[in-house]
Every structure is written in structure tokens, then in C-alpha cells.
C-alpha positions as CSV (number, residue, x, y, z in Angstrom):
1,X,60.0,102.6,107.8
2,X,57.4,103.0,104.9
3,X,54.9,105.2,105.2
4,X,51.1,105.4,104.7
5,X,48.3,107.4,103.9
6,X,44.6,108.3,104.7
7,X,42.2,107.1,108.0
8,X,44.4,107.8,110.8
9,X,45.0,105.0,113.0
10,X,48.4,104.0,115.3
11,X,51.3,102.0,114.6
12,X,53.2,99.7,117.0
13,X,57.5,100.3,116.5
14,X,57.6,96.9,117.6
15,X,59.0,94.6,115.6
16,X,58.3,90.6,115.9
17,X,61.4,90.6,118.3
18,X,60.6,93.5,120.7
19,X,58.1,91.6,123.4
20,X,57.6,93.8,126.5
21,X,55.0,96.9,127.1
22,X,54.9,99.1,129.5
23,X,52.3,97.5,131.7
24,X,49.8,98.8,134.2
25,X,50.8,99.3,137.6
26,X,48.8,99.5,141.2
27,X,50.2,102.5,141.4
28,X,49.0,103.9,138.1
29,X,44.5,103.8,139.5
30,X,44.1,104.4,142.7
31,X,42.8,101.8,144.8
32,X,43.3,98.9,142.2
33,X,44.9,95.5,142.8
34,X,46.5,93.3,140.1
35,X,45.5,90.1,140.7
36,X,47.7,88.4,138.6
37,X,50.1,88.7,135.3
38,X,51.0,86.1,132.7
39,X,52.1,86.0,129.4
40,X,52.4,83.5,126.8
41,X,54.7,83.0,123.6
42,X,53.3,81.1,120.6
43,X,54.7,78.0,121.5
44,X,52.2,78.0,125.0
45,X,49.0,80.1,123.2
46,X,46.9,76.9,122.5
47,X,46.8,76.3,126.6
48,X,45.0,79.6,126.6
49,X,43.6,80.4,123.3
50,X,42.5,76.9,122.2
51,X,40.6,76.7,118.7
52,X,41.3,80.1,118.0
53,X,44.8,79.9,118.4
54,X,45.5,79.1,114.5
55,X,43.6,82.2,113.6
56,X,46.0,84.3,115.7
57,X,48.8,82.5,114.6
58,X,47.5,83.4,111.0
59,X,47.5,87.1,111.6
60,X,50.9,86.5,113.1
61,X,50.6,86.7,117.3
62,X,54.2,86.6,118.3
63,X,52.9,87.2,122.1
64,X,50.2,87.6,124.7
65,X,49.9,89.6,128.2
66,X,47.0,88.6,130.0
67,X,46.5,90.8,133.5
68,X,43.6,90.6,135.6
69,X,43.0,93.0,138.0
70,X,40.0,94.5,141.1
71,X,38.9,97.7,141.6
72,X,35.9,98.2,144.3
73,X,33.8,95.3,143.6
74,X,34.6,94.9,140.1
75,X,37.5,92.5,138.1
76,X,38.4,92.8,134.4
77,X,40.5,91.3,132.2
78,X,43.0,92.9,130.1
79,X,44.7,91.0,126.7
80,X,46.9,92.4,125.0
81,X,47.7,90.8,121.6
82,X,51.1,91.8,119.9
83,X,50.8,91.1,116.3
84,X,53.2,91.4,113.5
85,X,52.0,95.0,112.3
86,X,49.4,97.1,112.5
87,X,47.1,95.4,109.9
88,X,47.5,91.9,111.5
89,X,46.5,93.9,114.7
90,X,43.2,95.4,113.1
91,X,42.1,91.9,110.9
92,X,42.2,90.1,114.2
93,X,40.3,93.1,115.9
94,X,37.5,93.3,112.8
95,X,37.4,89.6,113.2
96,X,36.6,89.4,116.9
97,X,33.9,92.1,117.8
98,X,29.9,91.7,116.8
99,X,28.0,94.4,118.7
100,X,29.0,97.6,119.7
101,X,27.5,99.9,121.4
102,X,30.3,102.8,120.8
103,X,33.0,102.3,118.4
104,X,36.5,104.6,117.8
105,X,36.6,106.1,121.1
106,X,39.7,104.7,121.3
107,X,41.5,105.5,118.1
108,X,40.4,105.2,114.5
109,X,39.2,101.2,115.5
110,X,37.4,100.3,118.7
111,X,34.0,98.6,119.9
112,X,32.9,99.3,123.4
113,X,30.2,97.0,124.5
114,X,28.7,96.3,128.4
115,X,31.2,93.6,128.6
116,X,33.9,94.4,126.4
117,X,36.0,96.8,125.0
118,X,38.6,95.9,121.2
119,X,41.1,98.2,120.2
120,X,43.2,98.8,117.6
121,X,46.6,100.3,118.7
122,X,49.7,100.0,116.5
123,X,50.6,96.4,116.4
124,X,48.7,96.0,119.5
125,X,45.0,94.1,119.6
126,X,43.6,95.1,123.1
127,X,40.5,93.6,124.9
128,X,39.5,94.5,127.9
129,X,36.5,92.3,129.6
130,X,34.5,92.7,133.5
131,X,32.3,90.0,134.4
132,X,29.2,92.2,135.6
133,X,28.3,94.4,132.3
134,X,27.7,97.1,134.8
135,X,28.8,100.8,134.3
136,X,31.3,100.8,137.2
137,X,32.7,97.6,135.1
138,X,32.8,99.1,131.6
139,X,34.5,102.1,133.6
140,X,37.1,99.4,134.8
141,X,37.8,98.2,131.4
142,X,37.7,102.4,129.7
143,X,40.4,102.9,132.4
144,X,42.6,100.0,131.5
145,X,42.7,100.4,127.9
146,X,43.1,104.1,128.0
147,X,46.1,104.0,130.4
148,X,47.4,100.7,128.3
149,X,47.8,103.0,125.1
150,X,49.0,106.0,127.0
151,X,52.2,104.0,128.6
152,X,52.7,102.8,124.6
153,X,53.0,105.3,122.6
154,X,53.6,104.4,118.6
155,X,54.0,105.7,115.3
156,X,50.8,107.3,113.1
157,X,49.6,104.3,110.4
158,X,46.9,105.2,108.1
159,X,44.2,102.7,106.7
160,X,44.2,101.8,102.8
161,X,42.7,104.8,100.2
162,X,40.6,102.3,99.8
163,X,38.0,103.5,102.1
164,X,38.6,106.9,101.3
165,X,36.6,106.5,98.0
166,X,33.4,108.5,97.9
167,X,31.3,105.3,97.0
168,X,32.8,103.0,99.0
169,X,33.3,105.8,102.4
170,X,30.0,104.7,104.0
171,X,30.7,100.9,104.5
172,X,33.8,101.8,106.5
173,X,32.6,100.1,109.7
174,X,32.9,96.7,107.7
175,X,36.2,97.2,106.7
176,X,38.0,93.6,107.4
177,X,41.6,92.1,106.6
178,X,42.5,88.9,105.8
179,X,46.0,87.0,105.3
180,X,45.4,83.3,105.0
181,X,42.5,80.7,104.6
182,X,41.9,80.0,107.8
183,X,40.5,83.5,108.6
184,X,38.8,83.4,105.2
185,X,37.0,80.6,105.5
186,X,35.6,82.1,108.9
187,X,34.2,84.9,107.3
188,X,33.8,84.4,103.1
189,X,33.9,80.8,103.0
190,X,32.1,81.2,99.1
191,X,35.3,82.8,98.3
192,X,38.1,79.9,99.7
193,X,38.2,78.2,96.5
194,X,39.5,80.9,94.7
195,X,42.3,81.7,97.0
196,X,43.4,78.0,97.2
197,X,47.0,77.5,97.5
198,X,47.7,80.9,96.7
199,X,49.1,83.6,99.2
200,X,47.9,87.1,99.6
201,X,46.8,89.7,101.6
202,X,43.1,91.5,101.4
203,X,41.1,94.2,102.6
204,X,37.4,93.8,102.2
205,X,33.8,96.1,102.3
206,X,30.6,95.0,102.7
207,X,28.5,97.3,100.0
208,X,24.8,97.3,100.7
209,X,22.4,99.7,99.1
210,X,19.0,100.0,98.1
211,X,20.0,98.9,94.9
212,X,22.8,96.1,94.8
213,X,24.8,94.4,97.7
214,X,28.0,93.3,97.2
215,X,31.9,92.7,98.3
216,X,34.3,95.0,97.1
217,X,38.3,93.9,97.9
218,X,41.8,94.7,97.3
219,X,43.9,92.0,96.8
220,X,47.3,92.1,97.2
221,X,49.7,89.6,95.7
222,X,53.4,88.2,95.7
223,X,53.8,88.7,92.0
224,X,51.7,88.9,88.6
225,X,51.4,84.5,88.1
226,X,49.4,84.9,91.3
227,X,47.4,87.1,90.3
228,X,46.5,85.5,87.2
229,X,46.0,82.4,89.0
230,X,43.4,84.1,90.9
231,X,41.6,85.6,88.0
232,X,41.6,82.2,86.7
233,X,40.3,80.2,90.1
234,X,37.1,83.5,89.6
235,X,36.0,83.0,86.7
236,X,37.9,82.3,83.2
237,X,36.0,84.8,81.6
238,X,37.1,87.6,83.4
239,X,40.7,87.2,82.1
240,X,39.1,88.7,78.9
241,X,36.9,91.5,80.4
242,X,38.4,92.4,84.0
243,X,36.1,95.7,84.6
244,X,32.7,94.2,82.3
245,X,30.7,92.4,85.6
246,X,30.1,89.0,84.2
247,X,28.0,86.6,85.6
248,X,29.1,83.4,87.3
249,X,27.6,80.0,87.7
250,X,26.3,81.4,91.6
251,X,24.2,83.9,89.6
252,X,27.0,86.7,91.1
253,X,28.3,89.2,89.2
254,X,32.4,89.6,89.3
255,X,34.3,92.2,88.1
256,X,38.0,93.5,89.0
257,X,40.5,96.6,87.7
258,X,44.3,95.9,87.8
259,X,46.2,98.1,89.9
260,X,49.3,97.3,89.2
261,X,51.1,93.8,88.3
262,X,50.7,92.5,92.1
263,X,47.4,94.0,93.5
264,X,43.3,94.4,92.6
265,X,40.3,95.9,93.2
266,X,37.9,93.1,92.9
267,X,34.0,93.3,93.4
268,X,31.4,90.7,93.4
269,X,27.8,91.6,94.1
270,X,24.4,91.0,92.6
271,X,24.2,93.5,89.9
272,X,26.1,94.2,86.6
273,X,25.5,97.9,86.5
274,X,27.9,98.6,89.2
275,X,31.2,99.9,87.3
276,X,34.4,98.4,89.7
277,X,36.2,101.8,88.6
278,X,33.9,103.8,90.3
279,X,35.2,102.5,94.0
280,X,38.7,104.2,93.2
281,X,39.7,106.7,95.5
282,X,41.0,110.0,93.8
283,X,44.4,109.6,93.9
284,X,47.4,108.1,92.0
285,X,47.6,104.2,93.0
286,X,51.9,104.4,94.4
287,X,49.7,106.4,97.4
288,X,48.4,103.0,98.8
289,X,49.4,100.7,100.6
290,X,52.8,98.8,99.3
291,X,52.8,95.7,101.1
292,X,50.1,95.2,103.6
């Protein structure tokens, strides 16, 4: 199994053909009642997922427990998503909460709201939801997902150097992943034309300060003719002058530094004084990630 670097977060041993967890009992809260258990296979995920099936599918869902279960007066919901790996688990995860009113009490990624509560665990995407938004109901859904990642232990995974750059360190909390067009065109729908027909997989950072705003990315791709084709689909230009910003016909500024023959760091924002090089994290580039 390969192994990672930098923000700690926690890897499911799963693979795409191991489909069972260690789920939560009656006998595992006192006083709580499961009200019922199902699980579905991506062949039956539309009957419950329904437009946002695709966009699991994308990330690569191989399979879904949904319990519900009553405590006192209060019911929640518990999902569990298995994905593919651990960053298919945490692109659906960044793509799915909004507000939070906590986050990463529950590993290196999670959002606790009144009503909900995402997590990040492994190859796991949890949400737990109570219909009240009371404390006692929040409690509920804490309980759930807490005892859900104790019964499943996994592996340590750590998140790209990427956010382990001293420029690009505050912006964490934006950090997405994306794998296909379908999840791109949700969220950066200005960039789909670029990715057209090509196949890749990105982590993204939203940069905002009082000076510029921007996007910074690392692109990972199957070989180098992808990568060109990319640079090409940008802007011609920047086949010339990769790290020079130049200016595109939106009035953005593009700029990108070659890693290596199959991966970037790309940035577009709205200023041509930001030097790309500068979002580097301090160490050699075989320390990042090698495939996802």
C-alpha cells in the first residue's frame, strides 16, 4: 500500500470489493432502537439517491448503508458512503456540506451543524441527520458517528503537501477534490471547457486576500499529451510562459509550474503579481501524492 504525507486524516483498508462494516448495534447505546437497516449497491442507488446519484458514482460509490434509529424522543439517520479511497471519500464530503457550525471534531474533515453531522473516515463518507435540530438530536447523531468510526478502525492517510505550503495553509477549509466533469461543473463550471474529454484528478483552494482572489489547483494526469492538452484548452500562450500569469480573454490571470511530466500546480486569479511558485510547499515533489 503506498504511502502519504502531511494533514493527518484516516484511510479505509477497504478495497472496492470488501462491502460490510461493523455496524451499530442496540446493544452498543443504551436505550436506543434501530428502526430499520438497508443497504444499496450501485445498481439500486438511483431509487435512493436520485439526481445525485451520478455524482457519487463519479467519486466512485461502490455501496451505501443507510440505518435509522430512536433514542428518547429523537430519530437520526445514519449514511454511510463507501467510496473507492480515501480521496473519493473526502471530494464527496467537501462537495456536500455548506455551513458548519464546528468542523474536524471528528478527524482531520468533519462539519457539525444543528441538523447534520459529514465525516471523513478512510474510504468512508459519513452523515448523520435528526429531524429536530435540537441538542438532544445533534447528541444522537455525535454518538452515531463516533461509535461508527470506533467499530472501523483504518489506516493513517495524509492530505496533499499541497496545503502544507505557508501561502496557501490558511485556505485549508476550502480544500476540494474533483475526478470527473460532472462534479466540476457543479462547482467551477468556468473551468469545464478546459477539462473536456480529458481525464484527471484535482485538488483545488480557494485563495482570497486583501489583495488578489484566486484558485490555485494540482492537476494530476494520465500521462504528459494530457497535460499538454490541457495547457492548450487554458490558454495557448501559456505553453510558452507556464509560471509568467498571462491574461486571458475573461480578464483572469493563469499561470501553472510543471511538477513533473503528469501533474501541475495551476492558478488562476485576478492579479499577475502573484508568482505560482510561491504556493510550493518546502519539500521535494516524489513527497506528494502519486496517484490521487
Amino acid at each position: 500500500m503506498k504511502k502519504y504525507f502531511y494533514i493527518p486524516m484516516i484511510i479505509c483498508s477497504l478495497s472496492g470489493f470488501a462491502q460490510n462494516i461493523q455496524q451499530i448495534s442496540e446493544m452498543d447505546i443504551q436505550g436506543i432502537r434501530i428502526l430499520s437497516e438497508n443497504s444499496f449497491f450501485t445498481g439500486k442507488l438511483k431509487g435512493y439517491l436520485g439526481n445525485g446519484t451520478d455524482l457519487f458514482l463519479e467519486y466512485g460509490l461502490n455501496k451505501l448503508f443507510v440505518s435509522e434509529y430512536a433514542l428518547g424522543n429523537e430519530q437520526a439517520t445514519l449514511e454511510v458512503y463507501i467510496m473507492g479511497n480515501a480521496p473519493s471519500a473526502f471530494g464527496i464530503y467537501s462537495m456536500s456540506i455548506s455551513r458548519c457550525d464546528q468542523m474536524n471534531l471528528f478527524g482531520s474533515f468533519s462539519c457539525i451543524s444543528p441538523y447534520n453531522i459529514s465525516a471523513v473516515h478512510g474510504s468512508f463518507f459519513i452523515c448523520a441527520n435528526n429531524k429536530t435540530g435540537t441538542q438532544s438530536g445533534q447528541n444522537l447523531c455525535e454518538q452515531l458517528v463516533k461509535l461508527l468510526i470506533d467499530k472501523n478502525p483504518q489506516e493513517i492517510w495524509y492530505a496533499p503537501a499541497l496545503t502544507q505550503s505557508a501561502k496557501s495553509a490558511p485556505f485549508t477549509n476550502s480544500l476540494r477534490y474533483y475526478k470527473g466533469p460532472i462534479g466540476l461543473k457543479r462547482d467551477i463550471p468556468a473551468w469545464a471547457d478546459m477539462f473536456e474529454n480529458l481525464n484527471f484528478h484535482m485538488y483545488t483552494m480557494n485563495i482570497s486576500t486583501p489583495d488578489y482572489i484566486g484558485i490555485l489547483a494540482r492537476i494530476i494526469f494520465p500521462d504528459e499529451n494530457t497535460l499538454n492538452s490541457f495547457i492548450m484548452k487554458s490558454s495557448p500562450i501559456l505553453m510558452a510562459a507556464s509560471e509568467k500569469p498571462i491574461q486571458t480573454s475573461t480578464g483572469l490571470y493563469r499561470s501553472w509550474y510543471k511538477l513533473d511530466n503528469t501533474k501541475i500546480l495551476f492558478l488562476e486569479s485576478n492579479s499577475q503579481e502573484i508568482d505560482v511558485k510561491d504556493f510550493l510547499p518546502k519539500v521535494p515533489d516524489y513527497k506528494w501524492l502519486v496517484e490521487e
